[in-house]
ROTI-50600 format. One record per residue (C-alpha): residue number from 0; residue in one letter; chain; x, y, z. Coordinates in steps of 0.2 Angstrom, whole numbers. Layout:
BATI seq type mol    xx    yy    zz
BATI NUM    a   A     X     Y     Z
...
This chain:
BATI seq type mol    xx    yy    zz
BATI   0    x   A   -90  -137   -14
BATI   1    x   A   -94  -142     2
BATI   2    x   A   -83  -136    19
BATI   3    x   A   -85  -145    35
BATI   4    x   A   -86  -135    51
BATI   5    x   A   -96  -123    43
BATI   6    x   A  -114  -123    43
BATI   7    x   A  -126  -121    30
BATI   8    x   A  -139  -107    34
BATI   9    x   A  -156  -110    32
BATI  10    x   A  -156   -92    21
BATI  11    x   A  -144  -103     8
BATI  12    x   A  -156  -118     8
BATI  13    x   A  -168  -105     4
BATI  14    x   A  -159   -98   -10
BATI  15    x   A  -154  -116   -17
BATI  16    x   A  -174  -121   -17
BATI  17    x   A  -180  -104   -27
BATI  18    x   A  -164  -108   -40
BATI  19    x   A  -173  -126   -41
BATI  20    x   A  -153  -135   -38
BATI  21    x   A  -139  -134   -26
BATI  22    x   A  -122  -133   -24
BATI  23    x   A  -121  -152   -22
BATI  24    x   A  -132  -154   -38
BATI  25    x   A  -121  -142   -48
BATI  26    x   A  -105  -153   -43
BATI  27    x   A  -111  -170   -42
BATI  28    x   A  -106  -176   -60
BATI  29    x   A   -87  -171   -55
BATI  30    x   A   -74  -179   -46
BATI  31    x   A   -71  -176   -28
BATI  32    x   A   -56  -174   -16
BATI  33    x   A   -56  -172     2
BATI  34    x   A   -43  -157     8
BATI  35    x   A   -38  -159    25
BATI  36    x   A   -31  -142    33
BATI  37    x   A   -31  -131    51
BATI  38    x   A   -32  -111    52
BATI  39    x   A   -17  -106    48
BATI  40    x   A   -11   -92    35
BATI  41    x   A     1  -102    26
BATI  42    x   A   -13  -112    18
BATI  43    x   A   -30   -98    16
BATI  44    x   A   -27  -101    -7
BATI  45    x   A   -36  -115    -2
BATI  46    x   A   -52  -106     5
BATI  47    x   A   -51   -92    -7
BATI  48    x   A   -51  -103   -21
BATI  49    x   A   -66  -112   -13
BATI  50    x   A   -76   -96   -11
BATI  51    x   A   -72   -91   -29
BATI  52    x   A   -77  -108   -37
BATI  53    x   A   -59  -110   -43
BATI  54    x   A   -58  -129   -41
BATI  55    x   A   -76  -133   -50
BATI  56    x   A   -68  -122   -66
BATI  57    x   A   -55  -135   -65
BATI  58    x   A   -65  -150   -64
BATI  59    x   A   -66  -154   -47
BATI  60    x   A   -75  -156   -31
BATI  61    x   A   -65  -150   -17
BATI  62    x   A   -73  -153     0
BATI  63    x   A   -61  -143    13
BATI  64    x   A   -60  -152    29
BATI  65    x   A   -53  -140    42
BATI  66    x   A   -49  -149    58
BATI  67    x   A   -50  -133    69
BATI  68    x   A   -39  -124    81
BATI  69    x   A   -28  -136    89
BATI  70    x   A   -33  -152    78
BATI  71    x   A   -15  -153    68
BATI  72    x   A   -12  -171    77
BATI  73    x   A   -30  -177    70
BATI  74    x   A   -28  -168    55
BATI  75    x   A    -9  -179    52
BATI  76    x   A   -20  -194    58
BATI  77    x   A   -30  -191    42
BATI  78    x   A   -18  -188    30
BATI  79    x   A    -5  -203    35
BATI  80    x   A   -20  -216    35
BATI  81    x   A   -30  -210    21
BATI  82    x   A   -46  -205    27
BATI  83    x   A   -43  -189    16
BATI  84    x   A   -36  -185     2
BATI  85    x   A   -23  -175     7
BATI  86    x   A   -19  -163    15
BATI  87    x   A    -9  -145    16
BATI  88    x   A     4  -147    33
BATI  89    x   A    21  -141    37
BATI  90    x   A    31  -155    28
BATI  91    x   A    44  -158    41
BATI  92    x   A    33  -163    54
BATI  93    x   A    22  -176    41
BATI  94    x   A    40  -183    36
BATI  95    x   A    45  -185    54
BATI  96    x   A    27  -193    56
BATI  97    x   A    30  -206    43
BATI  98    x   A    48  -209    48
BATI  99    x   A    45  -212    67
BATI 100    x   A    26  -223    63
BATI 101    x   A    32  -231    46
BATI 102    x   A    18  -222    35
BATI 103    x   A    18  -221    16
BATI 104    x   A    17  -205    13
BATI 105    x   A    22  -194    -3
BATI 106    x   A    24  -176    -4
BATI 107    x   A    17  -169   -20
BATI 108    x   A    24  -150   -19
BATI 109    x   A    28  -137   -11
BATI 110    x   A    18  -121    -9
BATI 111    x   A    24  -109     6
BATI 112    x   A    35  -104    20
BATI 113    x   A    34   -97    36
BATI 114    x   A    42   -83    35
BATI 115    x   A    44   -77    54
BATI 116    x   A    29   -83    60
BATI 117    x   A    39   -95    70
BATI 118    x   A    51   -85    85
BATI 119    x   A    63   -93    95
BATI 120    x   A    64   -81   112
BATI 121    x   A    77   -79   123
BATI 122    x   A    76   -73   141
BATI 123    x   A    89   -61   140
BATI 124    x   A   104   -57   144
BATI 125    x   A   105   -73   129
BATI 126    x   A   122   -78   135
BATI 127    x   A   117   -81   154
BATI 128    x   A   101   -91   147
BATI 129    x   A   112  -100   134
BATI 130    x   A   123  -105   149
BATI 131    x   A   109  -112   159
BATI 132    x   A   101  -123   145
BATI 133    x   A   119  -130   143
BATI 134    x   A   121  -136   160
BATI 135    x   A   105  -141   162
BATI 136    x   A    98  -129   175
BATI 137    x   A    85  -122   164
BATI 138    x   A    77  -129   146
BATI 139    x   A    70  -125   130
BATI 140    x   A    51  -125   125
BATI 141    x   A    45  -129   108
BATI 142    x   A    28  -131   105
BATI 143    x   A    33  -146    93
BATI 144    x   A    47  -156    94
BATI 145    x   A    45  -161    74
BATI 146    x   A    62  -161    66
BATI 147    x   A    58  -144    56
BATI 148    x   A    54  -135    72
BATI 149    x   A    72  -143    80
BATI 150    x   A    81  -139    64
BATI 151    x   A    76  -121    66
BATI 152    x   A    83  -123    85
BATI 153    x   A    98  -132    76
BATI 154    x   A   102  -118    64
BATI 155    x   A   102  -104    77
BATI 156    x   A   113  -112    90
BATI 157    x   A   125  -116    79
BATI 158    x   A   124   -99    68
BATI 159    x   A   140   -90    75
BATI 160    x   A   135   -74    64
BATI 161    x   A   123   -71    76
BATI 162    x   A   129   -75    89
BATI 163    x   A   151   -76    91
BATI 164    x   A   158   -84   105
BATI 165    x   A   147   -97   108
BATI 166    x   A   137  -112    99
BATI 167    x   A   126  -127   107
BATI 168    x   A   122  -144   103
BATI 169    x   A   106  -150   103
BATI 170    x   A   111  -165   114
BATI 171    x   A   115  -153   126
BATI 172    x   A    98  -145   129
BATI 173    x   A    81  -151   138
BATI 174    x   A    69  -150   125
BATI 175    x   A    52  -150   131
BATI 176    x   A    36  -147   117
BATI 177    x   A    22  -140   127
BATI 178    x   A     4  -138   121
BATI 179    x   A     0  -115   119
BATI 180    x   A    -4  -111   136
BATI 181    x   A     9  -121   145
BATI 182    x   A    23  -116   133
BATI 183    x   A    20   -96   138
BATI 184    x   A    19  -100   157
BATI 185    x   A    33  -110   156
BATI 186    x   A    44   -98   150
BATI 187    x   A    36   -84   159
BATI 188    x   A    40   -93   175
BATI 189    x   A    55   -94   171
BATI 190    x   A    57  -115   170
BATI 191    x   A    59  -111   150
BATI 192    x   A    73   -99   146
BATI 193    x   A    72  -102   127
BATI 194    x   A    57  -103   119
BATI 195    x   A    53  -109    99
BATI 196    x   A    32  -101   100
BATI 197    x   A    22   -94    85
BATI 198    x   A    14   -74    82
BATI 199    x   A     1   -71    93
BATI 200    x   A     3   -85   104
BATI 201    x   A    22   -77   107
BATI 202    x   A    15   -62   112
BATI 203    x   A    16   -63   129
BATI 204    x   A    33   -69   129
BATI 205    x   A    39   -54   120
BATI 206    x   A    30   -41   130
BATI 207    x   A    37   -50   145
BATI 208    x   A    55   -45   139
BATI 209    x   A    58   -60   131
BATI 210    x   A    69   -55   116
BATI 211    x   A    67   -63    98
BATI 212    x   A    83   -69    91
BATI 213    x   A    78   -79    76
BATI 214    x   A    62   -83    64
BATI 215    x   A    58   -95    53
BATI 216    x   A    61   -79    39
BATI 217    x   A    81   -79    48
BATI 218    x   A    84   -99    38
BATI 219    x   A    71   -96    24
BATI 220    x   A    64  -113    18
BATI 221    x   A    66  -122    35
BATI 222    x   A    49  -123    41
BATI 223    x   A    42  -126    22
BATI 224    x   A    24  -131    19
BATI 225    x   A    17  -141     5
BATI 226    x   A     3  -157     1
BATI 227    x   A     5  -172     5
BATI 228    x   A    -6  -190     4
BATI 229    x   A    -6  -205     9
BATI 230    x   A     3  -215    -6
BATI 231    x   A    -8  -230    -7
BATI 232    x   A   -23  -218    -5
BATI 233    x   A   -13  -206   -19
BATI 234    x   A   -11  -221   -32
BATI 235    x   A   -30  -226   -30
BATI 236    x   A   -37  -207   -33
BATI 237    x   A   -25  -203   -47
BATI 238    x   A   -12  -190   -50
BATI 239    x   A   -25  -181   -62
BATI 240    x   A   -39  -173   -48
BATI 241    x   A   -21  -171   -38
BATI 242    x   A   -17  -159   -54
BATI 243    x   A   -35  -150   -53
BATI 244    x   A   -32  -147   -35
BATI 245    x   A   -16  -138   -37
BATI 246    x   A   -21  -127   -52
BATI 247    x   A   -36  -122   -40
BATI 248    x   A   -23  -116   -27
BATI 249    x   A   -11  -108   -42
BATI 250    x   A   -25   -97   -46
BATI 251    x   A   -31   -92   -28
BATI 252    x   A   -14   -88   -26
BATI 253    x   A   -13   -79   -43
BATI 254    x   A   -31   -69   -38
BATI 255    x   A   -24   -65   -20
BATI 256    x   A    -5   -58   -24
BATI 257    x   A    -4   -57   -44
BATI 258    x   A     5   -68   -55
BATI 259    x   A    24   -72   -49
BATI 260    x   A    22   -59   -33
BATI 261    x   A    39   -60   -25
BATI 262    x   A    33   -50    -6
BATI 263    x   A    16   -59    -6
BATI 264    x   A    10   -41    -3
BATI 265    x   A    -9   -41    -8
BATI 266    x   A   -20   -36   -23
BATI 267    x   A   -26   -21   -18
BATI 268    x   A   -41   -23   -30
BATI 269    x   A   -43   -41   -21
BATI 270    x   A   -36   -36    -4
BATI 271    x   A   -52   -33     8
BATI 272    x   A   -61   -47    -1
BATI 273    x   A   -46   -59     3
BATI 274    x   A   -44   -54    20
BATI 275    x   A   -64   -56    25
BATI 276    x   A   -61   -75    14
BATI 277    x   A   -49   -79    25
BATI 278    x   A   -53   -72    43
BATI 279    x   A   -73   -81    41
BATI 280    x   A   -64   -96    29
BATI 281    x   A   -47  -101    35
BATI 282    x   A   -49   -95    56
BATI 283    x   A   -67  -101    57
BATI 284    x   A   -70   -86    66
BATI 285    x   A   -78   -71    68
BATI 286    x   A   -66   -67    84
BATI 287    x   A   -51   -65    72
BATI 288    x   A   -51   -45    66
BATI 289    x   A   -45   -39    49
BATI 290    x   A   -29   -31    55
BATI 291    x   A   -24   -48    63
BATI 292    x   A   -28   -57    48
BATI 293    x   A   -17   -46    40
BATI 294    x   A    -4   -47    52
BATI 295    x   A    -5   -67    48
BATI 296    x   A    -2   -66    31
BATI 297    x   A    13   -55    31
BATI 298    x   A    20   -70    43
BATI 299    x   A    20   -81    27
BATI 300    x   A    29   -82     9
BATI 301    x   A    16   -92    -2
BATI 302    x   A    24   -97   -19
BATI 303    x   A    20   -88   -35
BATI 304    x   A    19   -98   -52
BATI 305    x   A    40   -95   -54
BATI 306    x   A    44  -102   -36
BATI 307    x   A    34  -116   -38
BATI 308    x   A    44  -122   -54
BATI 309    x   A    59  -118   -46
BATI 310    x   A    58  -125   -28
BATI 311    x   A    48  -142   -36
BATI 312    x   A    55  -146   -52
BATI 313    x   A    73  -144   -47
BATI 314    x   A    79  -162   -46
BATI 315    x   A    96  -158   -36
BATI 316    x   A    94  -167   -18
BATI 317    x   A   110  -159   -12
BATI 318    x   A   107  -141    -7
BATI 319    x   A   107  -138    10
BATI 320    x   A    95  -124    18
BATI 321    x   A   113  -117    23
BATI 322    x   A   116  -116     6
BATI 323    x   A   105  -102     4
BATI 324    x   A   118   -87    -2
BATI 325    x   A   127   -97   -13
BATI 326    x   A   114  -110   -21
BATI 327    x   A    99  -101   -20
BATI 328    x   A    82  -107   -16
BATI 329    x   A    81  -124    -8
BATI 330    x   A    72  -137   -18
BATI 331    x   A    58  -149   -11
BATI 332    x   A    70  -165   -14
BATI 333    x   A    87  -154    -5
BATI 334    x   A    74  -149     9
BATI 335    x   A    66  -167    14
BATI 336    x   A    82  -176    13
BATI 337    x   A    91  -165    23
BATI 338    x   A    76  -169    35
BATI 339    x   A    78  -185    33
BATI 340    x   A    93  -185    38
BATI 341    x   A    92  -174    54
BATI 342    x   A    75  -184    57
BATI 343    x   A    88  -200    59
BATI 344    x   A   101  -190    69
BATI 345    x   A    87  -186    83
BATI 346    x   A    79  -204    81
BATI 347    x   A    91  -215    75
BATI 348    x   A    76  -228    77
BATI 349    x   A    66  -220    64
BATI 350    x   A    63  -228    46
BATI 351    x   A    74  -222    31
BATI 352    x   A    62  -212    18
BATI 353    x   A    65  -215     1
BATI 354    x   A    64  -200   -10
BATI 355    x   A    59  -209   -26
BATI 356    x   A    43  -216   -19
BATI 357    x   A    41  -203    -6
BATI 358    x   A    42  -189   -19
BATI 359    x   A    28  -186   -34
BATI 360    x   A    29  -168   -42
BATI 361    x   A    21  -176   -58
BATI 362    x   A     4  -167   -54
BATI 363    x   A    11  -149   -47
BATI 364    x   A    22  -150   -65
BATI 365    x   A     8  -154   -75
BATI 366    x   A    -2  -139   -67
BATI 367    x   A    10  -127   -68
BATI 368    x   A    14  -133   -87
BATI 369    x   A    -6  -131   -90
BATI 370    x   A    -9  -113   -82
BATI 371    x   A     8  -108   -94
BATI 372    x   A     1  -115  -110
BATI 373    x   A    -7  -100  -121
């Protein structure tokens, strides 16, 4: 297995030449799929089950292509033209991609949230600030303006239980998205009175005053992160190395909480290991301490084996994430057309997405139906 990024040392070459093979040598015979990612939590099963030669027990070669701190836009380049495989990306932000750009694109499952990670900060008092975006005198930064992130910004301002007396449109708002560094000192300048930011890169905001009134764990399911390919580059590999991939990530996922975890609390037998994987693996980094890694992955709810049936093999595509204390858990179908749909509310311009191309869980069903099997 092959990682890009990360460079071979001359003591593993060493290695390889005494053994008289390689790793490239010992993978060469199977099939091979490109993974595209960026450090982020939400998606580390992919570098434990890398490390632990998960995907060559399934039968395939997983090269992990990591785009790097701040290459998500190159990284959704890659996925929607097919010069990867896939790739694992919040899937509100690749819908709203294909929509806006006309790409093929199908989402093949569903495997974590963001479970307050995301934190939408309000300059208090919340009412005087709330009053200022509304009249224009002050705006909201984000540091996307995907349709996930403004469905999050959606849900809060019109969620009266946390907030009575008041609610705000969306149209009402200046909506700015901001690359890190301008989004802090926007907001610390006060230009930005509300901002949507992510742990650690909200830091500043918080310990400025700022106070946080939602996360993506208030609304669970809204920011929801999953694969996704490019269709045409999806039909020509085939749904079956789609299948190894996923029962590779199962098992990470499996190695790192326990079978059906419901907390994603770690292993402790595993725990350490999981958290060095990730910090060197995921981040890329040896700048990225233990404590933060851990801090990271608390942030995130990765699905064990009995979410993953139950988000993606749920065919209803009329539960709304509001839905949540009376229908339960959202499913993927429910969750990307109610993006869809606000996706055409903000861009009315944008092309309709058709659930029954745009949707394959053929390959997630058949994994989980294989790992199940005595």
């Amino acid at each position: 297995m092959i990682r890009k990024l990360l460079p071979l040392t001359l003591f593993a070459l060493a290695v390889a030449a005494a053994s008289g093979c390689s790793s490239t040598e010992d993978t060469a015979s199977l099939p091979k799929l490109r993974v595209g990612t960026v450090p982020w939590a939400g998606w580390s099963p992919l570098d434990v089950a890398e490390a632990k030669g998960m995907f060559e027990k399934e039968g395939i070669d997983v090269e992990v292509v990591n785009f790097g701190v701040g290459g998500d836009s190159d990284l959704t380049d890659a996925i929607a033209d097919g010069s990867i495989d896939c790739g694992f990306y919040m899937q509100g932000t690749m819908l709203t991609y294909a929509m806006e750009r006309d790409k093929p694109v199908v989402f093949l499952g569903e495997v974590d949230w963001s479970y307050g990670g995301d934190q939408i900060i309000v300059r208090p008092p919340v009412e005087a600030s709330i009053e200022a975006v509304r009249a224009r005198k002050r705006k909201v930064g984000t540091y996307s303006e995907a349709a996930s992130n403004l469905l999050l910004l959606d849900y809060y301002f019109q969620d009266r239980s946390r907030h009575a007396g008041w609610t705000l449109d969306l149209s009402s708002a200046d909506i700015v998205e901001r690359p890190g560094d301008d989004l802090v000192a926007s907001y610390l300048a006060g230009e930005d009175v509300v901002s949507l930011n992510a742990d650690p890169d909200s830091k500043p905001q918080i310990a400025s005053g700022g106070e946080v009134v939602a996360t993506s764990a208030s609304y669970p399911g809204v920011l929801a992160e999953g694969l996704v390919a490019n269709r045409d580059r999806y039909k020509q590999v085939g749904p079956d190395a789609y299948k190894k991939l996923l029962k590779g990530w199962i098992r990470a996922v499996d190695y790192m909480y326990g079978r059906n975890h419901t907390r994603n609390a770690l292993n402790l037998a595993h725990a350490d290991e999981v958290i060095e994987l990730v910090r060197t693996g995921t981040f890329l980094s040896g700048d990225v301490t233990g404590e933060e890694v851990a801090s990271y992955l608390a942030n995130v709810r990765v699905h064990g084996l009995e979410k993953l049936k139950s988000v993606n093999l749920d065919p209803r595509e009329d539960v709304l994430l509001a839905d949540y204390g009376t229908k339960g858990i959202q499913p993927l179908r429910s969750h990307i057309k109610e993006v869809a749909t606000f996706v055409k509310r903000i861009h009315p311009t944008a092309k309709d997405f058709d659930l029954a191309t745009g949707i394959d869980t053929g390959p997630i069903d058949a994994a989980i139906r294989e790992l199940e099997a005595p």
